[in-house]
OpenMM code with the backbone's topology and positions (N, CA, C; nanometers):
from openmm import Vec3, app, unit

residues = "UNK UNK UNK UNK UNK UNK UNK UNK UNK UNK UNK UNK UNK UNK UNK UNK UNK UNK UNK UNK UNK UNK UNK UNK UNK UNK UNK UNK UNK UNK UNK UNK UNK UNK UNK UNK UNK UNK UNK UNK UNK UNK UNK UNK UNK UNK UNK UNK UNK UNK UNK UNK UNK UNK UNK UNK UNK UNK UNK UNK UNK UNK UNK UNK UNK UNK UNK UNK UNK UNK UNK UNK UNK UNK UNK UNK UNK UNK UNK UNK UNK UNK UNK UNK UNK UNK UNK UNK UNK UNK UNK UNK UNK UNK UNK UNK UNK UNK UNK UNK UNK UNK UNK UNK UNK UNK UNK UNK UNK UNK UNK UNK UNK UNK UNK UNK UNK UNK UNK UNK UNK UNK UNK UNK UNK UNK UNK UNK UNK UNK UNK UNK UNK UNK UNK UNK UNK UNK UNK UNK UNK UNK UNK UNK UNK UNK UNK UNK UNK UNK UNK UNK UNK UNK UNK UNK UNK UNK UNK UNK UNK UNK UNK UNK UNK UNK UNK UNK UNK UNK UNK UNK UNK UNK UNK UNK UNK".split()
positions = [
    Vec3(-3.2066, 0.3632, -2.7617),
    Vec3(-3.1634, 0.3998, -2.8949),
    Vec3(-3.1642, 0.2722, -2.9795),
    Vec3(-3.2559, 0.2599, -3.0589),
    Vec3(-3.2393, 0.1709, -3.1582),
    Vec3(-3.1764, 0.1694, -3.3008),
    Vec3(-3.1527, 0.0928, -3.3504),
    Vec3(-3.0313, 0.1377, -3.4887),
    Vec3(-3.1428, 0.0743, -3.5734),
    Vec3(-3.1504, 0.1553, -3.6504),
    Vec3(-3.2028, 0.0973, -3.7485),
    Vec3(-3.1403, 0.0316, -3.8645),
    Vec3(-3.0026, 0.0535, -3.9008),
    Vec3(-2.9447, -0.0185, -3.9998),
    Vec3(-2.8741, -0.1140, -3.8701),
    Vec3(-2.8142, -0.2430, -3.9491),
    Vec3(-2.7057, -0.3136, -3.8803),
    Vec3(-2.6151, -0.3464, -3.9257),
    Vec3(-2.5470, -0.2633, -4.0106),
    Vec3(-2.4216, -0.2391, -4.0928),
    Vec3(-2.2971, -0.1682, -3.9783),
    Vec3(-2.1755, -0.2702, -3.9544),
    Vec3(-2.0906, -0.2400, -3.8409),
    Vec3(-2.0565, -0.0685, -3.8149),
    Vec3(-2.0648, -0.0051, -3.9511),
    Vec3(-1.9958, 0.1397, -3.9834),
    Vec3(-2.1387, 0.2367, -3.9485),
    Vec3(-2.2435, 0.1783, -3.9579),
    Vec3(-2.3390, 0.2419, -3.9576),
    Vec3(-2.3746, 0.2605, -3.7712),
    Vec3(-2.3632, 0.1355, -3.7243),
    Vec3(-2.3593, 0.1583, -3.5905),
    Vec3(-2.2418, 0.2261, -3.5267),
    Vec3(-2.1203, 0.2179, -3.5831),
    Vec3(-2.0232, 0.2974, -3.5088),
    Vec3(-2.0514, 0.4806, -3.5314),
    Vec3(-2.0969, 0.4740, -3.6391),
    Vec3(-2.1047, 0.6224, -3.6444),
    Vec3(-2.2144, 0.6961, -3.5744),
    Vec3(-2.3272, 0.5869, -3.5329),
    Vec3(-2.4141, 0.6063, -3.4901),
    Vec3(-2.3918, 0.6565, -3.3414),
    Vec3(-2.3136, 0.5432, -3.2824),
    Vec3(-2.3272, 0.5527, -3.1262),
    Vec3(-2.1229, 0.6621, -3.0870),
    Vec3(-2.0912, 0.6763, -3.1877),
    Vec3(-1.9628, 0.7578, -3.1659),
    Vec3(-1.9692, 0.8475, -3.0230),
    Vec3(-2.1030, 0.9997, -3.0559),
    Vec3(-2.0631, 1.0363, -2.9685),
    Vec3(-2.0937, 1.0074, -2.8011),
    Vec3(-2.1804, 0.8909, -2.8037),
    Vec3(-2.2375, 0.8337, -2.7035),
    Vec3(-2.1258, 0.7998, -2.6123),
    Vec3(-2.0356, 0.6983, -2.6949),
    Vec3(-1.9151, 0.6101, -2.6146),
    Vec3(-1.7967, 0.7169, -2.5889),
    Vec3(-1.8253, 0.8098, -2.6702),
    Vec3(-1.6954, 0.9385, -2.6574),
    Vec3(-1.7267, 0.9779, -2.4702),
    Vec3(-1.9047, 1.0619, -2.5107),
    Vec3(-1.9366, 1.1277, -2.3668),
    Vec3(-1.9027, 1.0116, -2.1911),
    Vec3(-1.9515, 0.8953, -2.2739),
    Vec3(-1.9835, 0.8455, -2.1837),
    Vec3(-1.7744, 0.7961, -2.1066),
    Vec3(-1.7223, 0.7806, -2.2397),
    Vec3(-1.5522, 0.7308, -2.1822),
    Vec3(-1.5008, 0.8223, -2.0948),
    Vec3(-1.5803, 0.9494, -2.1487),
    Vec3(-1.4792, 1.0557, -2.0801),
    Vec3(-1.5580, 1.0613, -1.9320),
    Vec3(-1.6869, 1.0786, -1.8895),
    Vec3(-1.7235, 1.0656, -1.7687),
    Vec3(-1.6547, 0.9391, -1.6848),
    Vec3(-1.6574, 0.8438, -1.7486),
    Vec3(-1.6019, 0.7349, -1.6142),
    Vec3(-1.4256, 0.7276, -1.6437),
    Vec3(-1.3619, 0.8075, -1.6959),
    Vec3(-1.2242, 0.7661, -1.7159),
    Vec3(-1.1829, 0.8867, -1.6389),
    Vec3(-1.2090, 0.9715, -1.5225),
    Vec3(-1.1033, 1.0184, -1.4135),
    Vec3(-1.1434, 0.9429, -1.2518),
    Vec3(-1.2022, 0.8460, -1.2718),
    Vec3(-1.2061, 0.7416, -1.1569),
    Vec3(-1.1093, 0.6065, -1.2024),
    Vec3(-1.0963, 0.6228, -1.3273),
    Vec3(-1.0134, 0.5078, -1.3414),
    Vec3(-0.8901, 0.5312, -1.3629),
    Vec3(-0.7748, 0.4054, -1.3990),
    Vec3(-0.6333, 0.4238, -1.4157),
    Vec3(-0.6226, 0.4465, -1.5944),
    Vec3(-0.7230, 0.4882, -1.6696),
    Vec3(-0.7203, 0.4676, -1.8038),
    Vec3(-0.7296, 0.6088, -1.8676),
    Vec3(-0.6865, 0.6467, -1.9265),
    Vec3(-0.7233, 0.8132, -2.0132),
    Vec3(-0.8594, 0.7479, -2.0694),
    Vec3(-0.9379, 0.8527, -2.1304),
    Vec3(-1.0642, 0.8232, -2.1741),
    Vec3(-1.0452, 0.7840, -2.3371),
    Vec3(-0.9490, 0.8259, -2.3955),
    Vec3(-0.9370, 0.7559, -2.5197),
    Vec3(-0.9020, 0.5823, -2.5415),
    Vec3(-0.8012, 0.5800, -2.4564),
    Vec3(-0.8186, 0.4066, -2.3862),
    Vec3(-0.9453, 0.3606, -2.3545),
    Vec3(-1.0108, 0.4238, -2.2536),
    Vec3(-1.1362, 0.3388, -2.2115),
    Vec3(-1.2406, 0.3586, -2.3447),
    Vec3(-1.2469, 0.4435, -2.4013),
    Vec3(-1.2753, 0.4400, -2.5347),
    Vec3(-1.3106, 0.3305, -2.6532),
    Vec3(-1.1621, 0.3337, -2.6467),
    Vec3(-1.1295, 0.1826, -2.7564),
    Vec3(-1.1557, 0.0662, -2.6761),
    Vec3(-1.1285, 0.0534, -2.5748),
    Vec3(-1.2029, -0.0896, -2.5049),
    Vec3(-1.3140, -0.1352, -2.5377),
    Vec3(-1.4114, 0.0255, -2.5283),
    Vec3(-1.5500, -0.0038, -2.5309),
    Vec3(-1.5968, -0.0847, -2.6983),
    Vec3(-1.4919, -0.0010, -2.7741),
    Vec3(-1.5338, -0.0238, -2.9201),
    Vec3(-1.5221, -0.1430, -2.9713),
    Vec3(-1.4045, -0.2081, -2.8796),
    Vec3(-1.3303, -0.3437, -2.9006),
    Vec3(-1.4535, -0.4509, -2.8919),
    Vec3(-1.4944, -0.3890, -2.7623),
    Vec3(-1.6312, -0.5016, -2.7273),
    Vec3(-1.7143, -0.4936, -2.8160),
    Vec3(-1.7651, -0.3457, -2.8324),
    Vec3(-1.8875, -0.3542, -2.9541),
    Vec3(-1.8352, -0.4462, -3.1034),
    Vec3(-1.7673, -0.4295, -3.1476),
    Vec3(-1.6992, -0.4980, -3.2543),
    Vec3(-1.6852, -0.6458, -3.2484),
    Vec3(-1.6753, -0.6927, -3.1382),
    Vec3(-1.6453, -0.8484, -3.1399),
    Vec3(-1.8387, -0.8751, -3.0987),
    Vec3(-1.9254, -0.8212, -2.9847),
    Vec3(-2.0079, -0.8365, -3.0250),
    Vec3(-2.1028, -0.8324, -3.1842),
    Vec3(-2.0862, -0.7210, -3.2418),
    Vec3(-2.1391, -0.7467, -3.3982),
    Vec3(-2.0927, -0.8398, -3.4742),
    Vec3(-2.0096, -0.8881, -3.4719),
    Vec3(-1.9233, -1.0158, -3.5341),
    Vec3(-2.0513, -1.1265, -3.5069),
    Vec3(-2.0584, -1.1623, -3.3287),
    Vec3(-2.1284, -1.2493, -3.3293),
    Vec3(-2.3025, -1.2487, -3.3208),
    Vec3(-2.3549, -1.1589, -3.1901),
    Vec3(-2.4902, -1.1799, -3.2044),
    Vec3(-2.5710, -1.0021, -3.2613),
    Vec3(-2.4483, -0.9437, -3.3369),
    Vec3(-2.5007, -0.8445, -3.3884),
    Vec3(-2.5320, -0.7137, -3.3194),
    Vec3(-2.6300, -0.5765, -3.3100),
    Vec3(-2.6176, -0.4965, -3.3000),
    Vec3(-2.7091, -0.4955, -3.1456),
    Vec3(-2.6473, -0.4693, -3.0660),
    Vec3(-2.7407, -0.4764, -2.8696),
    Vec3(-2.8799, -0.3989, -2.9387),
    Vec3(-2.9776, -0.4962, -2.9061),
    Vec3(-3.1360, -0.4292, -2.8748),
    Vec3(-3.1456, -0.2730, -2.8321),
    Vec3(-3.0728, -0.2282, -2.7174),
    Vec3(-3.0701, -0.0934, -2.6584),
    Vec3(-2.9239, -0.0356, -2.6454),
    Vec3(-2.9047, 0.0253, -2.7757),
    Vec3(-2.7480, 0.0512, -2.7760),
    Vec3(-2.7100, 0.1329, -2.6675),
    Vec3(-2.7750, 0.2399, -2.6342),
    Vec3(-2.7530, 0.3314, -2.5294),
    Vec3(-2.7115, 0.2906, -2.3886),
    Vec3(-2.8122, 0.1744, -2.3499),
    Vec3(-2.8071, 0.0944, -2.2404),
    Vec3(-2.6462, 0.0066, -2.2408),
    Vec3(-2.6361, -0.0389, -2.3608),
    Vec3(-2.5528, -0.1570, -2.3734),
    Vec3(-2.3961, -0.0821, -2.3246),
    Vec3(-2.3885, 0.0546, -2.4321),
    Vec3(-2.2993, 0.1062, -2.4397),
    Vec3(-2.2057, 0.1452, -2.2700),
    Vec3(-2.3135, 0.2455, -2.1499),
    Vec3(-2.2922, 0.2569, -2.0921),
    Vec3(-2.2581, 0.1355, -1.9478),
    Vec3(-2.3453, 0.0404, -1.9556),
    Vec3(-2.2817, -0.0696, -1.9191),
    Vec3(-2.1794, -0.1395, -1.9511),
    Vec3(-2.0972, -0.1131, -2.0916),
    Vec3(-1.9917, -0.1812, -2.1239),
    Vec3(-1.8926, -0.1039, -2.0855),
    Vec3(-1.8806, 0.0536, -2.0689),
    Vec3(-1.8319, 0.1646, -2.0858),
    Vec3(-1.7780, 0.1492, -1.8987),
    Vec3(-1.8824, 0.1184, -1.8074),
    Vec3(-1.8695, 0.1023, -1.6683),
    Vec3(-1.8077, -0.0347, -1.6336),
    Vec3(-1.8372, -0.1566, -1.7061),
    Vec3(-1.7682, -0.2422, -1.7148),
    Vec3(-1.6392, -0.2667, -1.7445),
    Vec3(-1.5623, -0.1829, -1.8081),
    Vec3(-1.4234, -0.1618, -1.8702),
    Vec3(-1.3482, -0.1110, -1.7530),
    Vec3(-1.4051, 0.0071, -1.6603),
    Vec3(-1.3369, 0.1050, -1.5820),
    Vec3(-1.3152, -0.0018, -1.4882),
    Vec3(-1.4675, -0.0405, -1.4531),
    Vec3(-1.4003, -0.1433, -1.2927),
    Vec3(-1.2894, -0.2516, -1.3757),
    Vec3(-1.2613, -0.3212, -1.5109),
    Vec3(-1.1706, -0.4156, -1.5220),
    Vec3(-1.0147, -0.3236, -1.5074),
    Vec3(-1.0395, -0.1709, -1.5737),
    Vec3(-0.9327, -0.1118, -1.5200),
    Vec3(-0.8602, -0.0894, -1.3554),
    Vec3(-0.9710, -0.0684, -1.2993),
    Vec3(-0.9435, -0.0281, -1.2027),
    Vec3(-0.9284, -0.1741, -1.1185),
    Vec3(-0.9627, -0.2935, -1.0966),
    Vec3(-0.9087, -0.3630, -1.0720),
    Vec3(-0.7760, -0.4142, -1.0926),
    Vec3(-0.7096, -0.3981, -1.2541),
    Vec3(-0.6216, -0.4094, -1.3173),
    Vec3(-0.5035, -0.3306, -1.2295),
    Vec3(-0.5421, -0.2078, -1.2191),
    Vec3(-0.4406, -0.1040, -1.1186),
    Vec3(-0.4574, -0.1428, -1.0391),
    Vec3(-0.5138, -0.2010, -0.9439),
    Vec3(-0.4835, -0.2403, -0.7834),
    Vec3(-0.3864, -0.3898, -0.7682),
    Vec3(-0.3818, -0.4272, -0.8774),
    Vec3(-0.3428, -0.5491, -0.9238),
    Vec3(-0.1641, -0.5058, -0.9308),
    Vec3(-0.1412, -0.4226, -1.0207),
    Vec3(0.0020, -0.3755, -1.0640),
    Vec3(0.0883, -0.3252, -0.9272),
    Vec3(0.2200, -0.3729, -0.9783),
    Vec3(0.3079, -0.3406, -0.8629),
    Vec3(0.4271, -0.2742, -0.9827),
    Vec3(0.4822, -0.1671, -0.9230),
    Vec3(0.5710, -0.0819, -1.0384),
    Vec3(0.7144, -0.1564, -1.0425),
    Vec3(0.7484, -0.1861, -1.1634),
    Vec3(0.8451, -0.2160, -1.2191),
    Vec3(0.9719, -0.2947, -1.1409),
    Vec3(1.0260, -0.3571, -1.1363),
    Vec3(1.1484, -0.4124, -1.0519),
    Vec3(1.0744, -0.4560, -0.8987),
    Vec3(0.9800, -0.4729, -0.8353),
    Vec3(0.9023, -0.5336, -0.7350),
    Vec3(0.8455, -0.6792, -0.7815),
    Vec3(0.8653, -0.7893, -0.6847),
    Vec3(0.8187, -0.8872, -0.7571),
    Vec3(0.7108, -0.9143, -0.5840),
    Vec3(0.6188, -0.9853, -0.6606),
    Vec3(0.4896, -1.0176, -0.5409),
    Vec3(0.5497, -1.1319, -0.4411),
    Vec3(0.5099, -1.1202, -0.3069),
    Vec3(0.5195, -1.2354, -0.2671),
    Vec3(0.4003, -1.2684, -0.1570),
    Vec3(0.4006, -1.3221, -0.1166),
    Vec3(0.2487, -1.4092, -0.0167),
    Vec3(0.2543, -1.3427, 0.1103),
    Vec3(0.3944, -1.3532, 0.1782),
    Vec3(0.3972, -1.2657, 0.3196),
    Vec3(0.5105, -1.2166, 0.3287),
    Vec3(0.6208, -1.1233, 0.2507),
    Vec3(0.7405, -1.1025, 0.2871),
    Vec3(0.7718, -1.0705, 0.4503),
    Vec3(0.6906, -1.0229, 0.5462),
    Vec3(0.7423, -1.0194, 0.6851),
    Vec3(0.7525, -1.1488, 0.7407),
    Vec3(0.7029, -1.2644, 0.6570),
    Vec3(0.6977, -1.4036, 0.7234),
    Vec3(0.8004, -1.5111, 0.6668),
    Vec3(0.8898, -1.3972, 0.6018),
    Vec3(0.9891, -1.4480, 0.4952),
    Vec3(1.1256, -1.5093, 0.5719),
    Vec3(1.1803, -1.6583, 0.5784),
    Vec3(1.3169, -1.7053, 0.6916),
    Vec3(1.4001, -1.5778, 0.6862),
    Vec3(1.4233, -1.4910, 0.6104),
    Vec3(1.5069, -1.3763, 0.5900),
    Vec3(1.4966, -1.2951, 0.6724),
    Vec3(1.3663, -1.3033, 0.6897),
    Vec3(1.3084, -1.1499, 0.7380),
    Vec3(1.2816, -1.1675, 0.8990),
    Vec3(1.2271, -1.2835, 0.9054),
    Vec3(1.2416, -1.3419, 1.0457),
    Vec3(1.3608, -1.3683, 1.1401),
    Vec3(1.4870, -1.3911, 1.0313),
    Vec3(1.6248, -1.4052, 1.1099),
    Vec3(1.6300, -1.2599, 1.1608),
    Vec3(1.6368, -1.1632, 1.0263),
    Vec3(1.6962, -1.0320, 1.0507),
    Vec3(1.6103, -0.9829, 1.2114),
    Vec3(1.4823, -0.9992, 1.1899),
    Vec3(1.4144, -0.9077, 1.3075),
    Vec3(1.4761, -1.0067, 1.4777),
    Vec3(1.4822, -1.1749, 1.4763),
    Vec3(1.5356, -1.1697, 1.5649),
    Vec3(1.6935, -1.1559, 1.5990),
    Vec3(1.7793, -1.1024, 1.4929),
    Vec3(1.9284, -1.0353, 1.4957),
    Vec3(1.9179, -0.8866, 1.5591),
    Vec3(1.8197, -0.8776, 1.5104),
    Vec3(1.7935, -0.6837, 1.6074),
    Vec3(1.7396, -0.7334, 1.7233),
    Vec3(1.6499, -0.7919, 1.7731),
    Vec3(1.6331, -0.7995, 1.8670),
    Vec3(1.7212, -0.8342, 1.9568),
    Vec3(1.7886, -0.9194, 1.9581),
    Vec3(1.9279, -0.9470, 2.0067),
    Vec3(2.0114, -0.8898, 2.0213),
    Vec3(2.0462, -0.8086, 1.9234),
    Vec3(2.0902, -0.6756, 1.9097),
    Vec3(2.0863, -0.5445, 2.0175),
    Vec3(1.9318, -0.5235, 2.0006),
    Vec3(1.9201, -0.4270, 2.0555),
    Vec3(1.9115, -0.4758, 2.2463),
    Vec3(1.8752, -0.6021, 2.2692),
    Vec3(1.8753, -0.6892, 2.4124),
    Vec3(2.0069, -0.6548, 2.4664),
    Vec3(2.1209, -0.6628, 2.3427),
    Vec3(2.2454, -0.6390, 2.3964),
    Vec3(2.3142, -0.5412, 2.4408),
    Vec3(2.3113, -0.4180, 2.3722),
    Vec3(2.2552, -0.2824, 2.4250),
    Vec3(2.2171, -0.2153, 2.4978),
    Vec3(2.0622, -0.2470, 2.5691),
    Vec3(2.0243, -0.2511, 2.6666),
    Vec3(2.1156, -0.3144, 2.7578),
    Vec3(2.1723, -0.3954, 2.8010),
    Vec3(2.2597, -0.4439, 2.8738),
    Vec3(2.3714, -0.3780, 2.9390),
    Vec3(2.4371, -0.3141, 2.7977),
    Vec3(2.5508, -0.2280, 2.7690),
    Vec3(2.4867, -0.1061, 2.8830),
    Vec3(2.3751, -0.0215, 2.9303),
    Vec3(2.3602, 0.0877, 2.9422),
    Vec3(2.3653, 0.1103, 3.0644),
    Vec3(2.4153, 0.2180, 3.1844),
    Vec3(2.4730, 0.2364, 3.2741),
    Vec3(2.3657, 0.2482, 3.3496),
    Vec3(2.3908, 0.1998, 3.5167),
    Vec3(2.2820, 0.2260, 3.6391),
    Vec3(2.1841, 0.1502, 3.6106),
    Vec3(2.0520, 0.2170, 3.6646),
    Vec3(1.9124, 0.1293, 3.6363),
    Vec3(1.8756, 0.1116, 3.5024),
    Vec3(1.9098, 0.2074, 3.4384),
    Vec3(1.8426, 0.1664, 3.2174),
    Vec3(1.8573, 0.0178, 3.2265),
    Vec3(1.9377, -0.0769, 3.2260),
    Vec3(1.9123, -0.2150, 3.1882),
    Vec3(1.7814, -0.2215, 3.2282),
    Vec3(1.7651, -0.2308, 3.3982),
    Vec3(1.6275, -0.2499, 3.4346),
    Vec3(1.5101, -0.2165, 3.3866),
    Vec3(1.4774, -0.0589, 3.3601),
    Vec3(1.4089, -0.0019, 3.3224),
    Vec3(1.3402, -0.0395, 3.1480),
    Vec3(1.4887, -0.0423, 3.0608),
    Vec3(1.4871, -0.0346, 2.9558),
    Vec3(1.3907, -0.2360, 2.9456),
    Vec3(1.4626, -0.2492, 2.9949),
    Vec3(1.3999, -0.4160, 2.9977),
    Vec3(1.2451, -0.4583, 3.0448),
    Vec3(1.2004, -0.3289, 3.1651),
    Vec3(1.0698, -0.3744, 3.1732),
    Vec3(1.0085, -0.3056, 3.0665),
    Vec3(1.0203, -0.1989, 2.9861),
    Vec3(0.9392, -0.1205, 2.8806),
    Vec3(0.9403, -0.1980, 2.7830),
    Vec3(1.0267, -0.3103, 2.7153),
    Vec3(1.0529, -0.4425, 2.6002),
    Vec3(0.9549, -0.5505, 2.5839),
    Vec3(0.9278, -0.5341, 2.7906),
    Vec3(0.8540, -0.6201, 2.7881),
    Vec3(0.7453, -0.6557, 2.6881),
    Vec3(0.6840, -0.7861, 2.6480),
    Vec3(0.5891, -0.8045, 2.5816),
    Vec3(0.4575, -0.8024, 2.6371),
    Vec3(0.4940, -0.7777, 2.7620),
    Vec3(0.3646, -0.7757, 2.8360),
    Vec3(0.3037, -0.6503, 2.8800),
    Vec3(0.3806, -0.5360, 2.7896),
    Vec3(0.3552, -0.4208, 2.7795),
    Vec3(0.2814, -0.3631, 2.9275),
    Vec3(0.3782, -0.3439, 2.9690),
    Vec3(0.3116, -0.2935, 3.1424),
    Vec3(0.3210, -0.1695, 3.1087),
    Vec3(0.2285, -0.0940, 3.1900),
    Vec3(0.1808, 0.0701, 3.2434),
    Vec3(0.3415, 0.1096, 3.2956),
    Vec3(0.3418, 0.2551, 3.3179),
    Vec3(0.3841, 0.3219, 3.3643),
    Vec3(0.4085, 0.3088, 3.5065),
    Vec3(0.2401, 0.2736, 3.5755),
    Vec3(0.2541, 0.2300, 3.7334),
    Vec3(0.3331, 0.1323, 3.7669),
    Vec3(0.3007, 0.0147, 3.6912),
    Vec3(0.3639, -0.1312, 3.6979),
    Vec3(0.5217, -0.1498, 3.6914),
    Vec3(0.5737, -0.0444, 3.5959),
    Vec3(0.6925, -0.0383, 3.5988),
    Vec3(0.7552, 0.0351, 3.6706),
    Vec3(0.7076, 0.1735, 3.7472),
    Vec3(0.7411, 0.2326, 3.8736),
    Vec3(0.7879, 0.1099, 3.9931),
    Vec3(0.6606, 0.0630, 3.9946),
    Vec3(0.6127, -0.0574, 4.1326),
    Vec3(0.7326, -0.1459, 4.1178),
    Vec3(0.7922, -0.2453, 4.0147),
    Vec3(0.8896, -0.2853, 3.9814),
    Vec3(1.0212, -0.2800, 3.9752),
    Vec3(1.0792, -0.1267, 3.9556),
    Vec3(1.1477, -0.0870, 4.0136),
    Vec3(1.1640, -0.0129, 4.1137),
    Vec3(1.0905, 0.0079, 4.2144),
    Vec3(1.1018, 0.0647, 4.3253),
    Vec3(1.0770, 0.2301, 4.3488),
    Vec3(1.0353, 0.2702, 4.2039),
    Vec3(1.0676, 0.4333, 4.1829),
    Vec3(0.9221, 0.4910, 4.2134),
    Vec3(0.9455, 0.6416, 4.2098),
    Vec3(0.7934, 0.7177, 4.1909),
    Vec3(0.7663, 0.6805, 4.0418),
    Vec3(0.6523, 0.7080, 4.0450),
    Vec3(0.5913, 0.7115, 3.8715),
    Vec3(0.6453, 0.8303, 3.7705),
    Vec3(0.6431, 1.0113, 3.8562),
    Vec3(0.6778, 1.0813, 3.8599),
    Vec3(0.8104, 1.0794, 3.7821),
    Vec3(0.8988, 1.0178, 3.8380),
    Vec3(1.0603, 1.0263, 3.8111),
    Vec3(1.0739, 0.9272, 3.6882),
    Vec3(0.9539, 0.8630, 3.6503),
    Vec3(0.9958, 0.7189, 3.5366),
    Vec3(1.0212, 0.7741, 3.4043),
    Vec3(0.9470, 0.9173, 3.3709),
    Vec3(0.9214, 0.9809, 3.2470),
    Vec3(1.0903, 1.0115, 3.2345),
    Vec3(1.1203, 1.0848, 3.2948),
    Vec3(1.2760, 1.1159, 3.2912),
    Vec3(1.4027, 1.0360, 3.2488),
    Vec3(1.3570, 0.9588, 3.3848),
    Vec3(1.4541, 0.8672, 3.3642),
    Vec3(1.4457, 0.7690, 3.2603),
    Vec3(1.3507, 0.7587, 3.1784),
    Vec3(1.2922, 0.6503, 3.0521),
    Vec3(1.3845, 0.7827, 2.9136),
    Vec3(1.3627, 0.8782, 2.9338),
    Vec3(1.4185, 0.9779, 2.8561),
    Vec3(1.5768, 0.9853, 2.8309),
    Vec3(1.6028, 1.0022, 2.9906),
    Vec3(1.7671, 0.9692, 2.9621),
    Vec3(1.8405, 0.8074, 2.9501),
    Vec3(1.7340, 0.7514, 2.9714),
    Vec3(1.8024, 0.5990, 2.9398),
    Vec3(1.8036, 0.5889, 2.7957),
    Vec3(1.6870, 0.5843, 2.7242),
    Vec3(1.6655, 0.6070, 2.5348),
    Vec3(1.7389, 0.7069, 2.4829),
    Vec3(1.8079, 0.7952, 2.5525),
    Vec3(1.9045, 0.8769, 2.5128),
    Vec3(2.0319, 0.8711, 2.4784),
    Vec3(2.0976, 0.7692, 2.5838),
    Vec3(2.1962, 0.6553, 2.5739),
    Vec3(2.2454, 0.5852, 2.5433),
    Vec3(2.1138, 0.5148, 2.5051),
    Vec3(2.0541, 0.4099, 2.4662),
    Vec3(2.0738, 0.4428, 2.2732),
    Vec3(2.0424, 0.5471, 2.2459),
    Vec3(2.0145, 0.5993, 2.1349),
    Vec3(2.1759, 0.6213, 2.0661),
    Vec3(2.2517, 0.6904, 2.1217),
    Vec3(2.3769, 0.7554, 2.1356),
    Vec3(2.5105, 0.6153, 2.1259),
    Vec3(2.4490, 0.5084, 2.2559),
    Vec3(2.5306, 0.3950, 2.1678),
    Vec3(2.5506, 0.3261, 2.0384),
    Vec3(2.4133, 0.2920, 1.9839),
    Vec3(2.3879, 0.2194, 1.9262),
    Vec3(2.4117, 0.3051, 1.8061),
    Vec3(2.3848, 0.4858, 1.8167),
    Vec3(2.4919, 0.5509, 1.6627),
    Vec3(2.6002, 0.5466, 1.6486),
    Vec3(2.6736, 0.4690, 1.7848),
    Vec3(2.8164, 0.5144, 1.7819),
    Vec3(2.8381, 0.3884, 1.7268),
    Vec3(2.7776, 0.2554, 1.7580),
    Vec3(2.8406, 0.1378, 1.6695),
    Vec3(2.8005, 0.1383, 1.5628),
    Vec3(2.6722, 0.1591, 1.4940),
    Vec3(2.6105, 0.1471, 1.3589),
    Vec3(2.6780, 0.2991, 1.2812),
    Vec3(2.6236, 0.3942, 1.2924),
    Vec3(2.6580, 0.5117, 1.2629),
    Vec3(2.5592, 0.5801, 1.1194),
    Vec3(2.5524, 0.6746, 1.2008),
    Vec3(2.4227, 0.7571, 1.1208),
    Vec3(2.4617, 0.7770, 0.9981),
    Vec3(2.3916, 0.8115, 0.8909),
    Vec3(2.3740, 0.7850, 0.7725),
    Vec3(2.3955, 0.9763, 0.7494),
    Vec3(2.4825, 0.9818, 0.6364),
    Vec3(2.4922, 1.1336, 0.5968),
    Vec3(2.3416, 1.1805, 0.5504),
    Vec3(2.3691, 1.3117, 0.5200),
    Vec3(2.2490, 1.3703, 0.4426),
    Vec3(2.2484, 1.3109, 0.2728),
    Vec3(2.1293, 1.2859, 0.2001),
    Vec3(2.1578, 1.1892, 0.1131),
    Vec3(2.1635, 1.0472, 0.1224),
    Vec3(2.1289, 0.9961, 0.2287),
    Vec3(2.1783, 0.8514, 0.2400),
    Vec3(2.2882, 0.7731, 0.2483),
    Vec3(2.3901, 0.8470, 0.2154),
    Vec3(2.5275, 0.8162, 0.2073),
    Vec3(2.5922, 0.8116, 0.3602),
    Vec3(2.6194, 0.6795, 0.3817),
    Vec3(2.6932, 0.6315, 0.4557),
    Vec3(2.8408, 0.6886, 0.4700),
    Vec3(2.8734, 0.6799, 0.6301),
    Vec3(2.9933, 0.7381, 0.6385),
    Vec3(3.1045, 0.6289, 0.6350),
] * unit.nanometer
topology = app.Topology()
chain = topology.addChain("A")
for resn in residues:
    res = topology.addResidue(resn, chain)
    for name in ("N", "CA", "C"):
        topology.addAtom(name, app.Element.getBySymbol(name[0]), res)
């Protein structure tokens, strides 16, 4: 599409419904309504005519500027974090966050301790970090494999049941008792 005048009003009226069709096709992939991605586009055309005047192939220009806007949108949204969140580099690698997880762990080590018959044992080889099988931990404690499912059931059961009785479950709502 070539313009034949290069009067700013003459090209806007020209390419109107071009940048209309074209905003509204790429604006439900993006974070922008199409009247936004719209005016972006126009923004550009406008500061271009200012300087090197009216694009050789408006049609071309248009839809490349038009696709160019969406990805700056859509980068823009992957970018945003909603309101009251502030960014940080590694919050799980945070001294905070690192105390807290080894306070539970400790925590929960202690616990395990607390729990009657073989569960210490049991409960302690399943913690392991060396994540052993089912067999391995049979073999270890002396048991069938058979009987480990169970008894892993009623130990985490216990296990489960203490640790609500010191912390204590949370009402319906979130509300603490």
């Amino acid at each position: 599409m070539r313009l034949l005048e290069d009067t700013p009003a003459h090209v806007v009226r020209a390419l109107r419904p071009l940048v209309g069709a074209e905003a509204t096709a790429e604006a439900p992939g993006t974070a922008m309504e199409a009247g936004d991605l719209e005016q972006a586009v126009w923004v550009r055309l406008l500061e271009r005519l200012d300087g090197d005047g009216p694009p050789p192939d408006a049609a071309r220009w248009v839809k490349s500027a038009v696709r160019a806007e969406a990805r700056r949108a859509r980068r823009t949204a992957a970018r945003e974090l909603p309101y009251g969140q502030e960014p940080s580099a590694d919050p799980a690698g945070s001294p905070e966050c690192t105390a807290l997880r080894a306070e539970r762990r400790l925590s929960l080590r202690a616990a395990v301790a607390r729990t009657p018959g073989n569960c210490p044992r049991l409960l302690t080889a399943m913690l392991s970090p060396d994540d052993p099988t089912y067999r391995e931990i049979a073999g270890t404690l002396g048991i069938s494999q058979g009987s480990l499912g169970p008894m892993r059931s009623r130990c985490l059961g216990c296990l489960r049941r203490m640790l609500t009785a010191e912390v204590g479950a949370p009402e319906r709502g979130g509300k603490e008792r």
